[in-house]
Phi, psi and omega in degrees: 000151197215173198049028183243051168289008180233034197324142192304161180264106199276174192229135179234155157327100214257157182299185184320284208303287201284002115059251211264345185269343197267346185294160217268175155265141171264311185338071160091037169188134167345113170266145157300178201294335179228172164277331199294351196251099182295318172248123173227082177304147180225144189262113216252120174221116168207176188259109164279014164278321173315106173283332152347292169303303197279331154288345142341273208307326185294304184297335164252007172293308173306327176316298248266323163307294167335308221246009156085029177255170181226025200171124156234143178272128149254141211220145189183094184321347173252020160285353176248018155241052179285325192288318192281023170267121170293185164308317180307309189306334154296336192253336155284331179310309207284319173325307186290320190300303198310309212290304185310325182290295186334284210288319192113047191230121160298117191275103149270136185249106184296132167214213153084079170260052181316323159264323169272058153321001173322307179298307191299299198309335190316330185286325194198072204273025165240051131265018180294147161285125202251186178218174205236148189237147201230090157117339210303132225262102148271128177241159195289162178184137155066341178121358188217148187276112155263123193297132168229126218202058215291032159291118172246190165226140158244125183085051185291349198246354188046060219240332179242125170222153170221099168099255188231021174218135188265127151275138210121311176254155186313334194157150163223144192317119156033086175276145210080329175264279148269324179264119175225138164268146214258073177286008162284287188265131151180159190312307178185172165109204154267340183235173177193177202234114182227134190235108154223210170081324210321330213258310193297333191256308183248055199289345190253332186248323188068043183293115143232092185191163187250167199195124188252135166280125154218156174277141161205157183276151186299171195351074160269166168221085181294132066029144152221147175212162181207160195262148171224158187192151202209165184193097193067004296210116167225133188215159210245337205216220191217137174276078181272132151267142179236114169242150168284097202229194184349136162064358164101007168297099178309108197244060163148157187203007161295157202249092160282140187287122157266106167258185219279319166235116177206156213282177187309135151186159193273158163247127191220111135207191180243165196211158194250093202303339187046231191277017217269142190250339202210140192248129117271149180281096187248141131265139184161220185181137178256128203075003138008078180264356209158148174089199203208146158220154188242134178247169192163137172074033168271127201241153189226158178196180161276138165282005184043221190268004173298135179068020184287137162291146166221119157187178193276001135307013175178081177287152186222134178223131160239120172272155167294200175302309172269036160067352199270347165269089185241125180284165181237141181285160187081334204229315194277282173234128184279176127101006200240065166220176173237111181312310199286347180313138156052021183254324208253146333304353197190138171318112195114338194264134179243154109337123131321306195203126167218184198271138202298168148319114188275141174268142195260159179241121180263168191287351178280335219299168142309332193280125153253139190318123182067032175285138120264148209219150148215167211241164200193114163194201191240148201221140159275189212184107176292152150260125173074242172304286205224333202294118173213132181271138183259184190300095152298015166226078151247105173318318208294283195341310197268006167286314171338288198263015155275323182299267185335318197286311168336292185304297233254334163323297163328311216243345182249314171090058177303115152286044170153162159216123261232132182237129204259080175251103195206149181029032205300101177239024164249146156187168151107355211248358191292156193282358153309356192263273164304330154326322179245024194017082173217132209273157138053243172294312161322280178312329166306309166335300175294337196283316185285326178279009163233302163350283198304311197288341200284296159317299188298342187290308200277319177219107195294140129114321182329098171332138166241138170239181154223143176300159163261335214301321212277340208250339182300113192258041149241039180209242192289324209245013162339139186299310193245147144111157166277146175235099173068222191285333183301154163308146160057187186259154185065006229296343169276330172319154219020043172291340190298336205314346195257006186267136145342119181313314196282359170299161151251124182266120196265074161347074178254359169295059195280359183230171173052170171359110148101349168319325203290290171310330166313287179318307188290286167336293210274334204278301198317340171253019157067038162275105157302164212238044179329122186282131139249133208247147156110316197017043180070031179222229198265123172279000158275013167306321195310317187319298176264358145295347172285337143330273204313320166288331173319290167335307195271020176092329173129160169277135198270330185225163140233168166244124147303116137268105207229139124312321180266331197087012218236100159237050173294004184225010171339293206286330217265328172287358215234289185283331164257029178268339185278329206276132204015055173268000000 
């Protein structure tokens, strides 16, 4: 799942006394067919600065009351800005929380936003979770430290060729077929590399794409940019540069936006080499249906300091060559922040790629003209869109988000609270980890059982939920295999050791492999359990996963969860949530 910075608000067992608040009103509103599905929550994500949005919202919390629901999870990214808020957001806050009392709907307030972290970072954005650049080679020029990095691409402009295949790169998707080189349309030069046909030749994958070898040095931090153009250009799945590293390992995962038709324009992104010696380089589209995109000019560099984190939990040093000299900033060298970490387009909003920061030599320094020097520090890495996680064993994180429980207590006044442990995918790699050898999943562990105690402080007596996925070792929390970005194999496994029993797990592994045992897992650590159901598919899906829970002693709830905003299935989702219960 991708987009969820605003995540459904999972559900817990709530105690005996509350409870008994959350059943429905009989009075003048639908029931589902049974009782046995005790909480039936619908999950809400809007912007309440929006006054609009707050009469959305009203109205369909009465649908959703009409319709026999007894609870909405509310979710809103500016539950992690109340001081830059005006007063209307207050008073839209309240319209809603007054609507929610009227129908008799139990309000949960999504917060923690630990793997979508923008709104925390907003506070601080070098509390991002980095990843480590090790050794990489500057040299003094001009008054300033410059990266020097000889990794090229060759014939990146596709100007040498033979036939519908470029030299240089390693392959391309069926040439002549999809891949063709184009001496008509290109950026400038004689060629440009152009894919179409993809959905008629690669009708099951929808493969269209080239591919480069390249030599890199281990934990570098790279740039890549390619020039694109598109003309009717449909794809059911995604356009990417993409690299590769050992085993087939994904080492970068943003999406740059492509549209379906537009004149040249760059693309920029970045990637981190880790343990890697050797990459492959892909252009293309995966899912590929239909149209033309033309690729041209593609160039590789060292990234320098964009997007470098700086706090002491992730240090940057610069040494001589020979490791026996270490500068001092301020004295040595200047300039080694990134303005732009977490401003653009808005405090929290991150960049792929800007032009790094320059590091400066002031005249006092040691750094002499046509010095090489290396530097080590940590740089954070957008997912998808937008997504960047911050660093969980940062104190600063967990003042933060005692700071967040205070506010949405104060201004929503909440009957529970939905804690957003959801796709944490940078993590691990900071010397806190290793210092205290510890994976992963160990800091999560912790993070969540002082999450739950942070919550129980601010507002005493209150339900508390969590997403599973993160907590699952048949989901996120897998014994074996790499996840995204994170550190080590398995690097999550055994995070549940740290959840609270009185947590409730809010359950989306509804589909494929391994739901039973997901379900059996969560009842054996006597968590309880709530499906969240519908994701925008079939809402009689709900049926046999509430089966399924049955084996696992049963469910305490369920959620409507829409992604799309598409709640055209309340009532239907309601009614086969009722069904042979």
């Amino acid at each position: 799942m991708n987009a969820r910075a605003n995540r459904l608000a999972p559900l817990l067992l709530l105690p005996a006394l509350f409870a008994a608040a959350l059943l429905p009103a009989t009075s003048g509103r639908a029931q589902p067919p049974r009782a046995q599905t005790r909480y039936r929550w619908m999950y809400l994500a809007t912007n309440l600065l929006v006054d609009k949005n707050v009469e959305q919202a009203v109205r369909l919390l009465e649908r959703a009351a009409a319709a026999g629901y007894n609870g909405v999870v509310l979710a809103d990214s500016k539950f992690m800005r109340w001081d830059d808020l005006p007063d209307r957001y207050l008073a839209n806050v309240r319209k809603v929380r007054d609507a929610c009392r009227r129908l008799k709907l139990q309000c949960i307030a999504c917060v923690f936003p630990i793997g979508y972290s923008e709104g925390l970072l907003a506070h601080d954005p070098n509390l991002a979770a980095g990843l480590p650049v090790r050794d990489a080679p500057f040299v003094v020029g001009g008054g300033k430290l410059v990266p020097d990095d000889p990794c090229r691409i060759a014939n990146g402009s596709f100007e040498d060729y033979r036939g519908n295949k470029p030299s240089g790169w390693n392959w391309a998707d069926e040439p002549g077929k999809i891949s063709f080189l184009d001496t008509e349309v290109k950026r400038h030069g004689k060629a440009s590399m152009r894919l179409e046909n993809i959905g008629q030749y690669s009708p099951r994958h929808g493969h269209g794409r080239i591919c480069q070898a390249l030599a890199v040095q281990p934990f570098r931090h790279y740039h890549v940019s390619a020039w694109v153009r598109t003309q009717e250009f449909e794809s059911a799945g995604e356009v990417r540069i993409a690299v590769l590293g050992e085993g087939g390992v994904s080492l970068n995962y943003y999406q740059p936006a492509v549209r379906r038709t537009q004149d040249w324009k760059r693309v920029d992104v970045t990637f981190n080499s880790l343990e890697n010696t050797r990459v492959n380089l892909y252009l293309g589209v995966w899912g590929g249906r239909g149209g033309k995109i033309w690729w041209d000019d593609v160039r590789i560099g060292p990234a320098g300091l964009t997007n470098v984190v700086r706090r002491d939990g992730a240090p940057l040093t610069v040494t001589s060559a020979d490791g026996k000299t270490v500068y001092v900033e301020g004295k040595d060298f200047d300039g080694a922040r990134d303005p732009k970490l977490g401003v653009v387009p808005w405090p929290g909003g991150f960049e792929a790629w800007h032009e790094p920061p320059a590091m400066t030599v002031p005249a006092a320094s040691r750094l002499r003209e046509g010095q090489t020097v290396l530097v080590s520090y940590y740089h954070t890495a957008l997912i998808h869109g937008s997504q960047v996680a911050c660093d969980l064993s940062e104190e600063k994180v967990h003042e933060i988000l005692a700071w967040q429980a205070r506010k949405v207590r104060e201004h929503l006044q909440p009957d529970g609270y939905f804690m957003q442990h959801d796709e944490i995918r940078v993590q691990g790699w900071e010397p806190y980890f290793q210092k205290h050898g510890k994976t992963a999943g160990d800091v999560l562990a912790e993070n969540v059982a002082r999450c739950a105690a942070i919550l129980r402080k601010a507002d005493p007596g209150k339900p508390i939920f969590v997403w599973s996925d993160m907590f699952d070792p048949f989901h996120n929390a897998r014994k074996t295999g790499r996840y995204y970005l994170v550190r080590g194999d398995g690097p999550w496994h055994g995070s549940w050791k740290g959840l609270p029993k009185d947590v409730t797990v809010v359950n989306w592994h509804g589909h494929g492999e391994g739901r039973v045992e997901s379900l059996k897992h969560f009842a054996a650590l006597g968590n309880p359990q709530v499906l969240a159901g519908y994701y925008d598919a079939d809402p009689r899906a709900i049926v046999n996963w509430l089966k399924d829970a049955d084996q696992a002693g049963g469910a305490a709830g369920v959620l409507y969860t829409t992604w799309r905003n598409d709640y055209s299935q309340l009532k239907s989702f309601l009614r086969a949530a009722g069904e042979n219960r």
